[in-house]
C-alpha positions in Angstrom: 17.2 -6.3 10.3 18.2 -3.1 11.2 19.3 -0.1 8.7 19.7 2.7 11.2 18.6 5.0 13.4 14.6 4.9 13.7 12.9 8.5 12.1 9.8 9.2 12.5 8.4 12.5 10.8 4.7 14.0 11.7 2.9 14.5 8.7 0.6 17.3 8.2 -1.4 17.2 5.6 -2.6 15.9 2.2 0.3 16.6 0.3 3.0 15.6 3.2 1.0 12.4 3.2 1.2 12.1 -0.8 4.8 12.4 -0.4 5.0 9.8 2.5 3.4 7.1 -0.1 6.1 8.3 -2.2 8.9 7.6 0.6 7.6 5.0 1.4 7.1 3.0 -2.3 10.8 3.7 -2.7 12.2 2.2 0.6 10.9 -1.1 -0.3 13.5 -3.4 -1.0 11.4 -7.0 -0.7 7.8 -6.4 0.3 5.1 -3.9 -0.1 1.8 -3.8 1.9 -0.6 -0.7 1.0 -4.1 -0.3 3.0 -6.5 2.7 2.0 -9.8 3.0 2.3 -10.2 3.3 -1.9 -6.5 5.6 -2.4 -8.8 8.1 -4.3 -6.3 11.8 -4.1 -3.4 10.0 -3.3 -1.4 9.8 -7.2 -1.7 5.8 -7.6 -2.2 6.8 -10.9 0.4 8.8 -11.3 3.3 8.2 -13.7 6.3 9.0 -11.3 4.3 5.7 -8.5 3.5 3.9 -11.4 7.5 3.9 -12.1 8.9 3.4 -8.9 6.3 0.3 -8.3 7.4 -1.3 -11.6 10.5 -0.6 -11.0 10.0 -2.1 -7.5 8.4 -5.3 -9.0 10.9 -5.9 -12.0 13.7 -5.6 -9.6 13.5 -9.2 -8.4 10.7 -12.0 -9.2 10.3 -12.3 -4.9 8.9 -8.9 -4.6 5.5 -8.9 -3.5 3.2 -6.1 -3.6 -0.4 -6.4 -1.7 -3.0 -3.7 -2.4 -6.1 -3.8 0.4 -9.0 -1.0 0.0 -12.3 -1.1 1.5 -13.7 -0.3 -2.0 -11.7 -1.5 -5.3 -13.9 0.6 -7.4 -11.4 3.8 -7.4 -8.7 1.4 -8.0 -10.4 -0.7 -11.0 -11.8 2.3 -13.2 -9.4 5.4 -12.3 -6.6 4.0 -12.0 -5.5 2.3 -15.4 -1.8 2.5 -14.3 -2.5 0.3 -11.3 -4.4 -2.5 -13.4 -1.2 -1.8 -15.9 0.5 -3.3 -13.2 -1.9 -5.7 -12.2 -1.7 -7.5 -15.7 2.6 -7.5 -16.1 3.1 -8.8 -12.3 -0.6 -10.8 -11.9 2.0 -12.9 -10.1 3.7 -10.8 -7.7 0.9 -8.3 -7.2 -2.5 -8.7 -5.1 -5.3 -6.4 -4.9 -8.3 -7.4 -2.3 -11.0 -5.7 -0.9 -11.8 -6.2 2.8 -15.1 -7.8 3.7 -18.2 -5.9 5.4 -17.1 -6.9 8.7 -13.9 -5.3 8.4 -15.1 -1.8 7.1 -15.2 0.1 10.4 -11.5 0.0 10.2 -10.9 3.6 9.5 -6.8 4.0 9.8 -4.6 3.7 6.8 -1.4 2.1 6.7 1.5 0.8 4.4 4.2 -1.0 5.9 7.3 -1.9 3.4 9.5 -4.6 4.8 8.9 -5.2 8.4 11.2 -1.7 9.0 9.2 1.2 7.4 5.6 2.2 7.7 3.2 4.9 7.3 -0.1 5.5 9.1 -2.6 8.1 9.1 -5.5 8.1 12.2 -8.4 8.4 10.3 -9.2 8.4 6.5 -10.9 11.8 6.8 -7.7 13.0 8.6 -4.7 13.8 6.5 -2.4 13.7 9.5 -0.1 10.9 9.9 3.2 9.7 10.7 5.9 8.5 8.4 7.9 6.2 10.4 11.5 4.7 9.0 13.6 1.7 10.5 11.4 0.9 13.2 10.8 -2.8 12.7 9.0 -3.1 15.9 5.9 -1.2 14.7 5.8 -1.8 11.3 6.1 -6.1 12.4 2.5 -5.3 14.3 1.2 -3.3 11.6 2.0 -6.0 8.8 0.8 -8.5 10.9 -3.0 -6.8 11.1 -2.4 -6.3 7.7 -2.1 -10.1 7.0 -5.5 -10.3 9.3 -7.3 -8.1 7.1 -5.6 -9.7 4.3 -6.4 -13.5 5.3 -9.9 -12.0 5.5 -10.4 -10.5 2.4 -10.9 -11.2 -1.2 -9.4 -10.8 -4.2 -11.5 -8.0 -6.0 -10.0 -6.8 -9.1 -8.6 -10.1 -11.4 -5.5 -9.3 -13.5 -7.0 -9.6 -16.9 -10.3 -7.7 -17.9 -12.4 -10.6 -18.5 -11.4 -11.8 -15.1 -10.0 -15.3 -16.2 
């Protein structure tokens, strides 16, 4: 699977790493795999992500977005765009919160198709990297994402009464 020449671009700050997210959301062509601590400050609610994840979702039935936080709470009560989603693609959208055990893990990362990902070192540390068609990395990223993931529990249902 490859797409071209592997880019990687340092990321700075807050807003470079806002705009990574954004990159990021829109390279994904088949899967999506998002982990934040709770994605507080980084415009999940905002209307431009909300389009280009619904646009990512109605694209094809196979796409697959998968949401993991540490703590869904941001997600469930700030982010009405996000449970929006939730409720129109409760079948090819997850959101789970990791278990206790797994909470020391303090480095964010999104990988989208086994090519792209983005990673900061630390939650409290806006610095990151933005990396695009290197399929080596993001494969071992997704794959401690689907650790975390096989891990975790589903936290926020898709309808309000959780049915």
């Amino acid at each position: 699977m490859s797409g071209g020449m592997s880019q990687h671009t340092k990321l700075d700050g807050i807003g470079d790493y806002r705009a990574a997210h954004d990159t990021l959301c829109k390279l994904a062509r088949h899967e999506l795999y998002l982990f934040e601590k709770d994605f507080d400050g980084l415009e999940y609610n905002s209307e431009a992500r909300y389009t280009t994840l619904r646009n990512f979702l109605l694209a094809n039935p196979a796409h697959r977005l998968f949401v993991l936080v540490h703590d869904a709470h941001y997600l469930s009560t700030m982010c009405p765009r996000m449970m929006t989603l939730l409720r129109q693609f409760g079948t090819s959208m997850f959101i789970r919160q990791t278990p206790k055990h797994l909470r020391h893990i303090s480095d964010p990362f999104s990988v989208a198709d086994s090519s792209h990902y983005l990673r900061r070192f630390h939650f409290d540390d806006p610095r990151g990297m933005l990396a695009q068609h290197d399929p080596e990395n993001a494969q071992i990223l997704k794959a401690r994402f689907m650790e975390m993931w096989d891990s975790s529990r589903t936290s926020i249902s898709p309808t309000k009464l959780g049915l």
